[in-house]
C-alpha positions as CSV (number, residue, x, y, z in Angstrom):
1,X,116.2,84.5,118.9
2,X,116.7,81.3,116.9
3,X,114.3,79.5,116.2
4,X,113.7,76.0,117.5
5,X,114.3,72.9,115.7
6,X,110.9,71.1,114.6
7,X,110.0,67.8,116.7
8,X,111.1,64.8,115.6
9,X,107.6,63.6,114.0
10,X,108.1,66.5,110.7
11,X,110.0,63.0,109.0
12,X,108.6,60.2,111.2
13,X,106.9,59.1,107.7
14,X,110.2,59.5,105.3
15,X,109.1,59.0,101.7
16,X,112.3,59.8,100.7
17,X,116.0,60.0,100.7
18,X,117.2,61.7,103.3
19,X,121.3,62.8,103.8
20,X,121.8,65.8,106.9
21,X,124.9,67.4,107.5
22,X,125.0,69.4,111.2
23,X,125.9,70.2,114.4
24,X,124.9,66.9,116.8
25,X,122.3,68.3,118.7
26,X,120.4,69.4,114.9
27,X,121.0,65.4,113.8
28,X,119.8,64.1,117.2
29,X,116.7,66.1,116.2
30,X,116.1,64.0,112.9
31,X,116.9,60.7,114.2
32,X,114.1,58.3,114.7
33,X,115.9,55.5,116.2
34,X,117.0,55.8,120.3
35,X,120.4,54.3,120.2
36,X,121.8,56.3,117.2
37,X,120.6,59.4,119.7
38,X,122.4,58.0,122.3
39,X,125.3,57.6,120.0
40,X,125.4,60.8,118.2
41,X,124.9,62.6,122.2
42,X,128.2,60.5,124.0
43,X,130.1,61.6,120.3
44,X,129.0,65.8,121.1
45,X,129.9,65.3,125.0
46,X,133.6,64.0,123.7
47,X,133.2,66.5,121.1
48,X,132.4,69.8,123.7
49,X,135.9,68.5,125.7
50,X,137.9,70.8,122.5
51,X,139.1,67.8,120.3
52,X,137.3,65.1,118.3
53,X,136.7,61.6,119.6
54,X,138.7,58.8,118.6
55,X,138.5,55.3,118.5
56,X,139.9,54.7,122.0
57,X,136.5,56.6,123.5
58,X,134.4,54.2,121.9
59,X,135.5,50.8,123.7
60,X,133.5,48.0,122.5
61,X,131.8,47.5,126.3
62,X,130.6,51.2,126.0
63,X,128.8,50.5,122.8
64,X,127.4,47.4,123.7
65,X,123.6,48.4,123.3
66,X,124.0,48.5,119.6
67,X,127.2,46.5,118.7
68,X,125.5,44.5,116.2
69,X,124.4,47.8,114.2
70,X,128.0,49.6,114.2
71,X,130.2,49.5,111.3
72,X,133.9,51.1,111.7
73,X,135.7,52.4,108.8
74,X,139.4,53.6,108.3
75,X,139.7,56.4,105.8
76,X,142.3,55.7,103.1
77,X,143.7,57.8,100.2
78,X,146.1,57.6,97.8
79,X,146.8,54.0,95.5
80,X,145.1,51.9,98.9
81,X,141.5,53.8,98.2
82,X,141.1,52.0,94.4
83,X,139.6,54.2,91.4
84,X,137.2,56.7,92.8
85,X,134.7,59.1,90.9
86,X,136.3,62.6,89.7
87,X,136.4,65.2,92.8
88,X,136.1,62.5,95.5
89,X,139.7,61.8,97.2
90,X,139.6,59.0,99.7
91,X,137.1,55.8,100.3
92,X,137.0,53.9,103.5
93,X,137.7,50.5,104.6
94,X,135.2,48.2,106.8
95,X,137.2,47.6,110.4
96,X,134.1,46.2,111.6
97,X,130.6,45.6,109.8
98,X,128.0,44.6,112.4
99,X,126.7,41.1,112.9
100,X,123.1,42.3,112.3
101,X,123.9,43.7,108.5
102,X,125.8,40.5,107.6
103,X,122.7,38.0,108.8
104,X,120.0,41.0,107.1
105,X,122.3,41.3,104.3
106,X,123.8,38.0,103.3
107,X,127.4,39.6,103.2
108,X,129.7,40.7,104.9
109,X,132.1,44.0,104.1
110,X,134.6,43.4,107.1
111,X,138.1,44.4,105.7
112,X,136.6,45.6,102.3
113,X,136.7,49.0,101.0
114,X,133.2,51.0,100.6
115,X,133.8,50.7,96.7
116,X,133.1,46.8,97.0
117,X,129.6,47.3,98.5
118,X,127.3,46.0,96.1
119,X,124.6,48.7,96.0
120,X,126.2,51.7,93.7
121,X,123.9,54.3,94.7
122,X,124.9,53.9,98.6
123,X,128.3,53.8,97.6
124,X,127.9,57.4,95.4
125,X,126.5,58.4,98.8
126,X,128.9,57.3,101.4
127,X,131.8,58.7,99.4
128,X,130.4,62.4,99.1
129,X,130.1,61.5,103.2
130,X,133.4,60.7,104.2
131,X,134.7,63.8,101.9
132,X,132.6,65.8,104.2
133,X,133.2,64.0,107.6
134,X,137.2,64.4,106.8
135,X,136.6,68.0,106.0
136,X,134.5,69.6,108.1
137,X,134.1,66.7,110.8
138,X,130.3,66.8,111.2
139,X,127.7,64.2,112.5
140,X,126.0,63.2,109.4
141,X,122.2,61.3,109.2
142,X,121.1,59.4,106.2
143,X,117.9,58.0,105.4
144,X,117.1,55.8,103.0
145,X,114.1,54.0,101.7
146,X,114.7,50.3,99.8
147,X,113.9,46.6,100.3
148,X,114.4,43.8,102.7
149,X,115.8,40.0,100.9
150,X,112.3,39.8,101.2
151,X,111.2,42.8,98.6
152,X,109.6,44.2,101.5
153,X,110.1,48.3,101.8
154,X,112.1,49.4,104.6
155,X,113.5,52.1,106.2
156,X,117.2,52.1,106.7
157,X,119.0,55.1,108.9
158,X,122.5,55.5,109.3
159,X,124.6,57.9,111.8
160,X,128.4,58.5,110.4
161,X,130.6,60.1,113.1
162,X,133.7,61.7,112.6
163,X,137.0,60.1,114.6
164,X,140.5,61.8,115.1
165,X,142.7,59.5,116.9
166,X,144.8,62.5,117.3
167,X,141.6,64.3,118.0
168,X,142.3,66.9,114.9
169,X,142.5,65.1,111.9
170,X,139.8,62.7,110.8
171,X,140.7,59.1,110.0
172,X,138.1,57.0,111.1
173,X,134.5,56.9,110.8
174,X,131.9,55.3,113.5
175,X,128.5,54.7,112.3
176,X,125.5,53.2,113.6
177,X,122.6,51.7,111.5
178,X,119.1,50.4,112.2
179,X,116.4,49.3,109.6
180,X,112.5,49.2,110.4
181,X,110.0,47.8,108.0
182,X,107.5,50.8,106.3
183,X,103.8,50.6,105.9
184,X,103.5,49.8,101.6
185,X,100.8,52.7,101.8
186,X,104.0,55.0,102.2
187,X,105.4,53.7,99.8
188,X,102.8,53.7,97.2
189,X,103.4,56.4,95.2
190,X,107.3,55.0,94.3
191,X,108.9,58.3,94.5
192,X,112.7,58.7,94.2
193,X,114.1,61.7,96.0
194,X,117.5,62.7,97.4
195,X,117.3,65.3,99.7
196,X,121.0,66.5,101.0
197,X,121.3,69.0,103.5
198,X,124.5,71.1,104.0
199,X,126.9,74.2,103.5
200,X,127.5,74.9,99.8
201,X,131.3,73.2,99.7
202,X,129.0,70.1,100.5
203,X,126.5,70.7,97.9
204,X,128.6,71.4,95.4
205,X,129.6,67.7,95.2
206,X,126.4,66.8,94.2
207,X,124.6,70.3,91.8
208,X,124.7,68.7,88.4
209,X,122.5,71.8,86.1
210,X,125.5,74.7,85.7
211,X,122.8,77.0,86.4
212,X,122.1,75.9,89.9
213,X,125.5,75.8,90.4
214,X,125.8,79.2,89.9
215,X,122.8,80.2,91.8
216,X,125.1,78.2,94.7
217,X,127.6,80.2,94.2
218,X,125.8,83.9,94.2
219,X,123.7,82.9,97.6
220,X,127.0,82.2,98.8
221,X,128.6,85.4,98.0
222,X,125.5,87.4,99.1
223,X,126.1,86.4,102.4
224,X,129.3,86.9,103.0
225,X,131.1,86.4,106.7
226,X,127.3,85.7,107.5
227,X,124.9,82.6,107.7
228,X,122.4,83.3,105.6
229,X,121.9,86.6,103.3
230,X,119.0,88.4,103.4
231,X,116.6,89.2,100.4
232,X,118.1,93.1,100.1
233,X,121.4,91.5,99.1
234,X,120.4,90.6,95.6
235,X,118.5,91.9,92.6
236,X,116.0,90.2,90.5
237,X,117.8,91.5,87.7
238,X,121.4,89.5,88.8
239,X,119.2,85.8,88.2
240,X,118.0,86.8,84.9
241,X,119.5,83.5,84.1
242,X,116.7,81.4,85.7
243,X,114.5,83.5,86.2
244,X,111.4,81.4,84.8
245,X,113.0,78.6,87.6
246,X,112.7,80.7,90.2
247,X,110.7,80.4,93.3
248,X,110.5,83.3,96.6
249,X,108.4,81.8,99.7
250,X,107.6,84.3,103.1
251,X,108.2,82.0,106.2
252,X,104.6,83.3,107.9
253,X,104.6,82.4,111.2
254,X,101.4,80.0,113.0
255,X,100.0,80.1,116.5
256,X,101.4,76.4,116.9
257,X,104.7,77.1,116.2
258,X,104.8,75.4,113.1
259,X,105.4,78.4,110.5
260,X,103.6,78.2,106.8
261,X,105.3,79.0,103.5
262,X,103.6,81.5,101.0
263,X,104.6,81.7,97.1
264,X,105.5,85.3,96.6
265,X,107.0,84.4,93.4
266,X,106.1,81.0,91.5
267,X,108.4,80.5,88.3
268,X,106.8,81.4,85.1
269,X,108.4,78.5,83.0
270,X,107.6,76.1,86.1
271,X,104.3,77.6,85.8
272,X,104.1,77.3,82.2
273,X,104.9,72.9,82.3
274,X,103.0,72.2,85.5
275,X,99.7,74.0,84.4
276,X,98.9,76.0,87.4
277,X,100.7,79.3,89.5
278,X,100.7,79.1,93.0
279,X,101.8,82.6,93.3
280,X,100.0,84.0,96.3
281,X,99.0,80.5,97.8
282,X,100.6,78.8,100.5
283,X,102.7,75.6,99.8
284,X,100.3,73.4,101.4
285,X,97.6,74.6,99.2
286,X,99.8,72.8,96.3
287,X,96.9,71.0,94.2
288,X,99.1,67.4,94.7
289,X,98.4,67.4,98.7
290,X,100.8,64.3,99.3
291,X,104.1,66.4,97.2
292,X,102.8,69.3,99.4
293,X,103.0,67.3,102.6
294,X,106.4,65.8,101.6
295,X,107.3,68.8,100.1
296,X,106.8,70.6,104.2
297,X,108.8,68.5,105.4
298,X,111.6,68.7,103.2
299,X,111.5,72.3,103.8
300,X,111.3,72.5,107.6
301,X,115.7,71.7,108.1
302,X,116.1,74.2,105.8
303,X,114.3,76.6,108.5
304,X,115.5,75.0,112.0
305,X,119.0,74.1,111.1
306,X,119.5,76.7,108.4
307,X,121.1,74.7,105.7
308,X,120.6,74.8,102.1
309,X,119.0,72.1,100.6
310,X,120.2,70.0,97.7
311,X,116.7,67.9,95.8
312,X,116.8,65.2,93.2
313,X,113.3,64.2,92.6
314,X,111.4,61.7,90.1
315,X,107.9,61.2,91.0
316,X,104.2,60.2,90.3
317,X,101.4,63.3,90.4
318,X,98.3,63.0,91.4
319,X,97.2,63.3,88.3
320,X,99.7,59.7,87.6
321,X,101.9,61.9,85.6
322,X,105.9,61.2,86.1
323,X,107.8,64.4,86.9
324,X,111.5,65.0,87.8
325,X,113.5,68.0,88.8
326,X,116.8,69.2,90.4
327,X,116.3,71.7,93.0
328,X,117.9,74.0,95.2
329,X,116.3,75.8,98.2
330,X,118.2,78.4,99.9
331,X,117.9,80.6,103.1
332,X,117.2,83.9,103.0
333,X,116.7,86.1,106.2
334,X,116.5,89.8,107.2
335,X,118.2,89.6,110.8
336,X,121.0,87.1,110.0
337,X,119.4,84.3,112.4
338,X,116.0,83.4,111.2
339,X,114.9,82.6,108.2
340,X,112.2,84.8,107.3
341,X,112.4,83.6,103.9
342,X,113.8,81.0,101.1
343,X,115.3,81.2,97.4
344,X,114.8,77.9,95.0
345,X,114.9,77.4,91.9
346,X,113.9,74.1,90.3
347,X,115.1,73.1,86.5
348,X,113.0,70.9,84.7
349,X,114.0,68.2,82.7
């Protein structure tokens, strides 16, 4: 039996950034906002018919509870998408930008492409997005945390659905976007962390270290026609590479559902730079209890929806010490359904 997908309050407090690429009803599960549910669930009904939505199903009086917070895009390629980073093949163009972002904002992106938006990183972002909305045409979430014109931190959340006017081949994108202000005590300890969930042609936009790249690749061929591979498909001995990177949790199940994760194996040259091995401990016995708690909760899609994880973290310890890492975490399990267990490796700077 599968097992279920974690309530909704796992990332009610989002200290990071966030990007989730699934089936609707695994999004719906992450989004904290009720119209973008509502969205995303009249998207999967259209969806469940046998042919993506297009922009005809979305009539302006059937979206009129968030109008203000849609944006539409075309998707354009060739000369009409401008220079784009290496790999990425089309950008899209702002059919409509909602009234709410252009009085927030102070701009307004209505006929512009994504490429003009004044905030690089977002752009970086929404073009690895509408790669993987044209490709495999999945509902994608994405969190992130920044500042209102008033330096204020807030949360912004954005739902990107896939459109086919032809209902096969993507060229348009719906989205819906809401921001909420944050508490400053979440935002205290000014972390900066991507997290990117998604199959490994997703991911692979985004590895940078050669090494985890590779590790990508083997977890990918270990599994073959199947989900997830399971521990038994691998040998220590075939990630001699990064071996001293490495990290093997046990998924041990709880009374309240809510399963625990147990080092069995805690990198040695992880080990060696952080001062401690957790080897035998649980992750939420981690000595920096708030990187434990966020680090839970990064962890629990990878167990509900099954997707690797892609992490880019620069942080503050407990200690005050600045860390950063790249990071994998991968899903291993014995029956092919649940994960009984996870693969990362983390390379150091």
């Amino acid at each position: 039996m599968r097992m279920l997908s974690p309530p909704r309050r796992l990332l009610a407090q989002p200290e990071f950034d966030l990007a989730l690429y699934d089936r609707p009803e695994h999004v719906a599960d992450y989004l904290l906002n009720p119209p973008l549910v509502q969205l995303v669930q009249e998207w999967a009904a259209l969806a469940a018919q046998g042919r993506l939505p297009g922009r005809a199903d979305f009539p302006p009086e059937k979206l009129r509870y968030m109008l203000g917070n849609l944006v539409l895009t075309d998707i354009v390629e060739g000369e009409a998408a401008g220079p784009l980073p290496a790999g990425l093949k089309a950008n899209m163009r702002y059919r409509l930008f909602g009234s709410n972002f252009v009085y927030q904002r102070g701009y307004d992106l209505t006929g512009k492409l994504l490429t003009d938006h004044p905030d690089p990183a977002l752009v970086q972002q929404g073009l690895v997005a509408c790669q993987v909305l044209m490709q495999r045409r999945l509902p994608t979430l994405g969190r992130i945390v920044g500042q209102d014109a008033a330096g204020s931190p807030v949360l912004t959340e954005s739902l990107l659905l896939p459109l086919a006017d032809d209902g096969v081949t993507v060229n348009r994108v719906l989205g819906g976007q809401f921001n909420q202000p944050m508490d400053e005590a979440l935002r205290a300890r000014r972390d900066q962390v991507r997290l990117v969930y998604g199959d490994p042609d997703i991911l692979r936009l985004l590895v940078r270290h050669a090494d985890l790249r590779r590790l990508l690749a083997d977890w990918e061929s270990w599994r073959g026609t199947g989900c997830m591979p399971a521990r038994a498909a691998f040998q220590p001995e075939a990630l001699r590479y990064l071996l001293g990177n490495l990290f093997l949790l046990d998924v041990v199940p709880q009374a309240d559902g809510l399963p625990r994760l147990r080092y069995r194996l805690f990198g040695s040259s992880v080990a060696r730079y952080r001062g401690y091995d957790l080897t035998g401990r649980f992750l939420d016995q981690h000595p920096d209890a708030s990187f434990a708690a966020a680090a839970s909760q990064a962890y629990a899609p990878v167990l509900a929806a099954r997707r690797p994880l892609w992490a880019d973290v620069n942080g503050l310890s407990a200690a005050g010490l600045r860390f950063g890492f790249e990071a994998l975490v991968l899903p291993l399990s014995s029956d092919g359904d649940n994960v009984d267990m996870v693969l990362a490796a983390q390379m150091l700077p």
